[in-house]
C-alpha positions as CSV (number, residue, x, y, z in Angstrom):
1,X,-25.5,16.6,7.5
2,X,-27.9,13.6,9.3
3,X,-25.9,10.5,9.6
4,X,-28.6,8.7,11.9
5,X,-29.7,6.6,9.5
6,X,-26.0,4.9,9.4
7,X,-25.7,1.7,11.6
8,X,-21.9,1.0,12.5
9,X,-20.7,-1.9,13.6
10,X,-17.1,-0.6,15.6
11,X,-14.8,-3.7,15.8
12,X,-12.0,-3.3,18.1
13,X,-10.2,-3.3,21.9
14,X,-11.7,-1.1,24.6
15,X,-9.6,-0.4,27.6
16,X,-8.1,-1.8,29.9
17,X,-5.5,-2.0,28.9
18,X,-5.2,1.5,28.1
19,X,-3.2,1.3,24.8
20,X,-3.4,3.5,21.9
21,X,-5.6,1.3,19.5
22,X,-8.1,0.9,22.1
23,X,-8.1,4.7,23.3
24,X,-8.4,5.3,19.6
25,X,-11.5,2.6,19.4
26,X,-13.4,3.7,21.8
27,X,-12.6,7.7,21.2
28,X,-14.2,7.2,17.6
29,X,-17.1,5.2,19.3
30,X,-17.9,8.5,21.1
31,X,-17.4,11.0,18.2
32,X,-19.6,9.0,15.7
33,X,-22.3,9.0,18.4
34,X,-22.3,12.7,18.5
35,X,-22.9,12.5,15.3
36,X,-26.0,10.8,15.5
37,X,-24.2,7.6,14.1
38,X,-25.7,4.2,15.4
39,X,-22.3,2.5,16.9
40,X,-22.4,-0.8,18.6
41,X,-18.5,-2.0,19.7
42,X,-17.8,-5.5,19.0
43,X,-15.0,-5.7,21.5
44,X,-12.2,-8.0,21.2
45,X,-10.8,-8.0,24.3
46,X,-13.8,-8.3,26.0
47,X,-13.4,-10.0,29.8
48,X,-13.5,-13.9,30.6
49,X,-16.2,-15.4,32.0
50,X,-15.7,-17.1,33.7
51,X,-13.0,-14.8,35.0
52,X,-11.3,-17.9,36.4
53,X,-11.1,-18.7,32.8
54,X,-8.2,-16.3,32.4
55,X,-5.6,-17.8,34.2
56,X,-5.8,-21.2,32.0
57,X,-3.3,-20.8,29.3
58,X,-4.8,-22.4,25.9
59,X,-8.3,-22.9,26.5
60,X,-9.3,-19.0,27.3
61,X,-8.6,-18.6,23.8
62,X,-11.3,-20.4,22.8
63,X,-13.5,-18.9,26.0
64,X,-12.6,-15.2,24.3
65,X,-13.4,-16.2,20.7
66,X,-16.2,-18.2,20.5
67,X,-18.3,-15.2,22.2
68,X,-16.9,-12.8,19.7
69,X,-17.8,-15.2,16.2
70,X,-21.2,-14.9,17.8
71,X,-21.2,-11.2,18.5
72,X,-20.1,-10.6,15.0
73,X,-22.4,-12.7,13.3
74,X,-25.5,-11.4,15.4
75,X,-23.9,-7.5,14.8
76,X,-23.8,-8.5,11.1
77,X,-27.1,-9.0,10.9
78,X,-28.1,-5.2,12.2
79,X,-25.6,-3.0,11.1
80,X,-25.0,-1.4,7.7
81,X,-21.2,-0.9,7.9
82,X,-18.8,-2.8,9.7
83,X,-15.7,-0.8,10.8
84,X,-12.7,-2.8,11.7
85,X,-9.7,-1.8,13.7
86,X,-7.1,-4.6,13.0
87,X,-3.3,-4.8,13.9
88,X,-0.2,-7.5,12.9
89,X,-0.2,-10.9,14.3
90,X,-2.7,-12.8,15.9
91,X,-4.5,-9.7,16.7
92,X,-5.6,-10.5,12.4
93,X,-6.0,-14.1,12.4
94,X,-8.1,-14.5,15.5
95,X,-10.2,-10.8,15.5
96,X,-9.7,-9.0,11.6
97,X,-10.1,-11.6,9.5
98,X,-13.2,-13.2,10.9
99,X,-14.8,-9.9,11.7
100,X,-14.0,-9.5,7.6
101,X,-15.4,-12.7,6.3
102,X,-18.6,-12.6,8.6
103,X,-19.8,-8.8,7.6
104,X,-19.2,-10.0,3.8
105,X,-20.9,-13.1,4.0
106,X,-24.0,-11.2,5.5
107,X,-23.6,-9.0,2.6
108,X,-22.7,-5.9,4.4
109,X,-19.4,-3.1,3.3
110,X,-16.6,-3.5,5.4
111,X,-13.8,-1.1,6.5
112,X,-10.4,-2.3,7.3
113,X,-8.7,0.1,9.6
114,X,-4.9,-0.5,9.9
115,X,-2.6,0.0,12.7
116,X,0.9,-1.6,13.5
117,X,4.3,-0.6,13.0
118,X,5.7,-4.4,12.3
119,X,3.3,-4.6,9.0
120,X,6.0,-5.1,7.0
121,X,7.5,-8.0,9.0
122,X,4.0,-9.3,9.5
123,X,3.3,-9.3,5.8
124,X,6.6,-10.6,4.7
125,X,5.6,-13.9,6.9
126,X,2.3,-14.1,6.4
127,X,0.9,-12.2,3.8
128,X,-0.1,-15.4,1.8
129,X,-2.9,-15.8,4.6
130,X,-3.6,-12.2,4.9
131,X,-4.6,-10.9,1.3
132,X,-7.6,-13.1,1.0
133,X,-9.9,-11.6,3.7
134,X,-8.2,-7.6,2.4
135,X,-9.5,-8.6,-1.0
136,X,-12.8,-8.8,0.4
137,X,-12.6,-5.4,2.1
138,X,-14.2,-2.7,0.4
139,X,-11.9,0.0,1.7
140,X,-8.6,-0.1,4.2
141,X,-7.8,2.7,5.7
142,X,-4.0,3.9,7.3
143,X,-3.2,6.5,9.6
144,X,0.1,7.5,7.4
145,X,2.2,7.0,4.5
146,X,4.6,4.9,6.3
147,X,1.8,2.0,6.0
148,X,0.2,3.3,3.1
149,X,3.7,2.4,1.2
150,X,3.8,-0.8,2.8
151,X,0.3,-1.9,1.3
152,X,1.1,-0.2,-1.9
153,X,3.8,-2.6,-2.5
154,X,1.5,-5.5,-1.8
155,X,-0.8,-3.8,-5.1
156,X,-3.1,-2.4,-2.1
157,X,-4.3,0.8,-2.4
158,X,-5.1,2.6,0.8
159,X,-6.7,6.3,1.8
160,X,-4.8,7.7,4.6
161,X,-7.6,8.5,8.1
162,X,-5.0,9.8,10.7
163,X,-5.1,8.8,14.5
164,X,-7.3,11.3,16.4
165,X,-6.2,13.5,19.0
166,X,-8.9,15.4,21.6
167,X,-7.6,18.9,21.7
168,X,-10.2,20.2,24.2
169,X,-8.7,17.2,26.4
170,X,-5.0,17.5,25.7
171,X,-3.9,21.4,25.5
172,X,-1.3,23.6,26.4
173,X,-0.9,24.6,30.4
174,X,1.3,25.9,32.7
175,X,4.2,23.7,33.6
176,X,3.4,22.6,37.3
177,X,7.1,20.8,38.1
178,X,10.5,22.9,37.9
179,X,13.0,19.9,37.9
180,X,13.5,18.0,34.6
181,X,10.7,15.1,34.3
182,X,11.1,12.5,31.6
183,X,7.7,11.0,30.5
184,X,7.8,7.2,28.4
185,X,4.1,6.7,27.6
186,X,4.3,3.4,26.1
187,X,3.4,-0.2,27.3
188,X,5.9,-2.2,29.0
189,X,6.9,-4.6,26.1
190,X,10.6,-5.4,24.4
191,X,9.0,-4.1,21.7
192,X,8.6,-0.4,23.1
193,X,12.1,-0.6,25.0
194,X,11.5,1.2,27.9
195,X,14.5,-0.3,29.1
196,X,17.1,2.2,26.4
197,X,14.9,5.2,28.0
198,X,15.6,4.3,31.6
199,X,19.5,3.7,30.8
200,X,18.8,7.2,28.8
201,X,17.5,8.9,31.7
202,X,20.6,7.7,34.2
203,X,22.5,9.5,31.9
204,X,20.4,12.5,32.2
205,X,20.1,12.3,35.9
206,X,24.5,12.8,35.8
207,X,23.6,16.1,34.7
208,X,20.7,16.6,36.6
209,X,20.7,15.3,39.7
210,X,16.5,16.4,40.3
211,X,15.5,14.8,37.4
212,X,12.9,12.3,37.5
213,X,10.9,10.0,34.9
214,X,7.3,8.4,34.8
215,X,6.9,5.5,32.5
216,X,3.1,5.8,31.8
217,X,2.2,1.4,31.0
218,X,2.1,-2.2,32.2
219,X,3.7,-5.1,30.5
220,X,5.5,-8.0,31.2
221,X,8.9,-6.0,30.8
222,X,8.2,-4.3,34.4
223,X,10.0,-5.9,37.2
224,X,13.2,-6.9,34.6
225,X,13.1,-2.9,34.3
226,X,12.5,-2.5,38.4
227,X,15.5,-4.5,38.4
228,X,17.3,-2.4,35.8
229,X,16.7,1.2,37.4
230,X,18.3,-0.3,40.8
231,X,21.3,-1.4,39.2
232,X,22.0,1.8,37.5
233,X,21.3,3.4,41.1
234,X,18.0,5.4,40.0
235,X,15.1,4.3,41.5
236,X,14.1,6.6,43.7
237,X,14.0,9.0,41.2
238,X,12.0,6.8,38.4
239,X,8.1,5.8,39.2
240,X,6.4,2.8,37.5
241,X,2.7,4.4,37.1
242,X,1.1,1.6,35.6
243,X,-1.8,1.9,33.8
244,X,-3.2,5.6,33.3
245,X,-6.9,6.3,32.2
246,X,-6.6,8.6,29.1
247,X,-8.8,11.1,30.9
248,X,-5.9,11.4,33.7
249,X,-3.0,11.9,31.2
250,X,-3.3,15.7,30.7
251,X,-2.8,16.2,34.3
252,X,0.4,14.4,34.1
253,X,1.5,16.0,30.7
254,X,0.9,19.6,32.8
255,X,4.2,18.3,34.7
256,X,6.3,16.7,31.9
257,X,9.3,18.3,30.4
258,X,10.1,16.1,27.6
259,X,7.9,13.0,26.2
260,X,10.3,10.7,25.0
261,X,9.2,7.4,22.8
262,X,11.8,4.9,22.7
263,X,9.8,2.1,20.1
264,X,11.8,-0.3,18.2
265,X,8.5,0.1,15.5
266,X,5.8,2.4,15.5
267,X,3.1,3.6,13.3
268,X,1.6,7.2,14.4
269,X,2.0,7.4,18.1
270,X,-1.2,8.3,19.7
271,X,1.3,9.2,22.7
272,X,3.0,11.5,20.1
273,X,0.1,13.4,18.9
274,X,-0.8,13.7,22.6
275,X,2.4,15.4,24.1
276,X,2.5,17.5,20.8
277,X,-0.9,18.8,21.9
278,X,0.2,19.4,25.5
279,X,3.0,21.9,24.2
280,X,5.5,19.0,25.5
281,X,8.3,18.4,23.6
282,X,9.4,15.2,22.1
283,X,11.9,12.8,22.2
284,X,11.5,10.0,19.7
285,X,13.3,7.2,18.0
286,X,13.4,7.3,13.9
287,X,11.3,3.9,13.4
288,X,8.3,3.1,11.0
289,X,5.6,6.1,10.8
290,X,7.4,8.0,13.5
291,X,9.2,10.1,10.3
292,X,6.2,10.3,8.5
293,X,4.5,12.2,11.2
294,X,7.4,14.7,13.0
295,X,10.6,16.2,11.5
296,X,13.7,15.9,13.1
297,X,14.3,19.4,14.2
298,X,11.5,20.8,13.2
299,X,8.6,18.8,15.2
300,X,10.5,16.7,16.9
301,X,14.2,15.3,17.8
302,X,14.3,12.0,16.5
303,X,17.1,9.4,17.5
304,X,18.7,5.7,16.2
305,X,16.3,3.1,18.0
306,X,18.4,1.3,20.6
307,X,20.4,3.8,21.3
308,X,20.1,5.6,24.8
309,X,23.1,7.7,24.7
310,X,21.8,9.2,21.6
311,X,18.1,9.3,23.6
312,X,20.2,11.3,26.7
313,X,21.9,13.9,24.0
314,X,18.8,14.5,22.9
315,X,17.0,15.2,25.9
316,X,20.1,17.0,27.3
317,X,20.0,19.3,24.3
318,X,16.1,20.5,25.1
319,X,17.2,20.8,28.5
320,X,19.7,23.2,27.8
321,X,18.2,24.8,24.6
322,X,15.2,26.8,25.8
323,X,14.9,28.5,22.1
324,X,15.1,25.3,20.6
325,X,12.5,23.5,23.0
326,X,10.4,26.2,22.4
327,X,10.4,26.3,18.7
328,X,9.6,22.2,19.3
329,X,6.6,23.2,21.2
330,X,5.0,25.8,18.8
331,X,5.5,23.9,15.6
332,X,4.2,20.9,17.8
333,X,0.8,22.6,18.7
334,X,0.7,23.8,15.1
335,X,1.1,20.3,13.3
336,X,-1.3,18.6,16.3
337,X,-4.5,20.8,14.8
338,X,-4.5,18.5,11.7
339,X,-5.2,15.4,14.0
340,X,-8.6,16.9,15.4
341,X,-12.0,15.6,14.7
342,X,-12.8,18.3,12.9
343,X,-10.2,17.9,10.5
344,X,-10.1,14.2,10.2
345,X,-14.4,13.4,9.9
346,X,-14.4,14.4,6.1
347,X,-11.7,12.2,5.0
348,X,-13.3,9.5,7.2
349,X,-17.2,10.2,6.3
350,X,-15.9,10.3,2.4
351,X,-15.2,6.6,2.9
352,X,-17.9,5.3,4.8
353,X,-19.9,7.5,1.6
354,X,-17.6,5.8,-1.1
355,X,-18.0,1.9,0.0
356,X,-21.9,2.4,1.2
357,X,-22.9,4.1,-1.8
358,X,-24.9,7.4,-2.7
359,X,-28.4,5.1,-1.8
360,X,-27.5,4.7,1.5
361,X,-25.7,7.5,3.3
362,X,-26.4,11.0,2.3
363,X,-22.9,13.0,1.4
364,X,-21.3,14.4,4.1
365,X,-19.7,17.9,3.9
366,X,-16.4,18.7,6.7
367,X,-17.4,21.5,9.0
């Protein structure tokens, strides 16, 4: 039905970096548009300017986040609905929480959208400062159980909105690389420990000697893992890609063997939901979401975070398995087709219905 007379304001990251909240931000920004939805992005990552600005520690802060207060409070002012995108840490004290208590105080409904595997570390330190503002949201929104348990402990209820994934971008193709090729698709943070998947993959490379591995990210972690793959003697055989525009990534799924996700905490994966779609099969630790979204031996192999023997068996196993990698694959493809748009714009459109009201946004019916 016609949705153009909804205004959105769409608070969240855009890339660079090219991370999964902000892929997801800016993905959703593009689907509500072609739905005739009025989106304006309040971004908070916007750039510096200065640009000199950036390389003073401290005082960029403030250079960042006095520009945003004022983008918020001017968006607040046009826009119906403000949609937020918000994450652990200061990520919700410096971006959610104002972006919260500006769209209420100019009267307008407010969406809380919730990402982040280390909630439930996040909340146990600081949830005295966080359950103001989500008392003033009308609605917050999870992409899975995993969180929606962790906010229903905290008396929150929560409807569950999954993470999007483009099927017409990210599809099934013909495998364009013979030897084994190990894909890690995540930042390059201690917190995604890329560093258990490239001890992982040494092992792998005993067995195959061919093998090779692309870690798809940047990150602090990179030259401490440089150092790491010359010390266990595999460096020719592991490339450091570096950032990678989403629009590039099913190119380099079209020559991936095995996506493997080594997280110490994780929600829903976007990377996840993306190899699934690419009939890749994946490799993941058991942490946060992760369960909530594949099945060990069903979707998925899923593996003790920290552990890169386990990580190699696991990968060894697909390698040598053909039935069992392609079982993977087909379920994979299978469970992926509930993360499309089409799929996911009811449950989302319901809310936006609920916490606007009947008056303002004409029901919406899934396609």
């Amino acid at each position: 039905m016609d949705v153009s007379s909804l205004r959105l304001a769409l608070v969240g990251p855009l890339p660079p970096p090219f991370g999964g909240m902000g892929n997801q931000t800016r993905q959703l920004a593009e689907l509500l548009r072609g739905e005739g939805v009025a989106v304006e992005v309040v971004r908070v990552n916007a750039p510096y300017w200065p640009a000199w600005i950036e390389r003073v520690a401290g005082v960029r802060a403030l250079f960042r986040l006095a520009p945003y207060l004022v983008h918020l409070w001017r968006s607040a002012g046009r826009n119906d609905l403000f949609h937020i995108m918000a994450n652990s840490g200061w990520s919700w004290h410096l971006f959610a929480a104002p972006a919260i208590w500006i769209a209420k105080r100019r009267g307008k409904a407010v969406v809380v959208n919730y990402h982040g595997g280390e909630a439930e570390g996040f909340f146990a330190c600081a949830f005295a400062w966080v359950k103001p503002s989500l008392q003033k949201a009308d609605a917050i929104l999870v992409p899975s159980g995993f969180l929606g348990e962790i906010f229903g402990k905290r008396e929150f209820a929560t409807c569950i909105v999954p993470n999007i994934v483009n099927l017409e971008r990210f599809a099934p193709g013909v495998r364009t690389n013979d030897a084994p090729h190990i894909l890690v698709a995540r930042n390059l943070e201690r917190l995604y420990d890329n560093a258990s998947a490239v001890r992982a993959f040494a092992l792998i490379r005993q067995q195959h000697p061919t093998a090779r591995m692309t870690i798809a990210g940047s990150g602090p972690e990179r030259h401490a893992l440089e150092t790491l793959s010359r010390e266990l003697g595999v460096a020719d055989a592991v490339t450091f890609a570096g950032r990678v525009e989403n629009s590039e990534m099913p190119t380099l799924y079209q020559t991936v063997s095995i996506a493997l996700n080594p997280s110490l905490a994780d929600n829903m994966p976007i990377s996840i939901l993306e190899a699934l779609a690419s009939g890749v099969p994946v490799v993941s630790t058991d942490v946060g979401g992760v369960p909530f979204l594949v099945e060990d031996g069903k979707t998925a192999l899923l593996v003790p975070p920290g552990d890169h023997e386990a990580m190699a068996q696991a990968c060894l196993r697909l390698l040598a398995d053909r039935e069992l990698t392609e079982r993977l694959v087909s379920a994979g493809q299978i469970l992926a087709q509930e993360f499309a748009w089409s799929q996911v714009r009811g449950k989302l459109f319901a809310v936006y219905n609920d916490v606007l009201g009947s008056r303002r946004l004409p029901a919406i019916e899934a396609r």
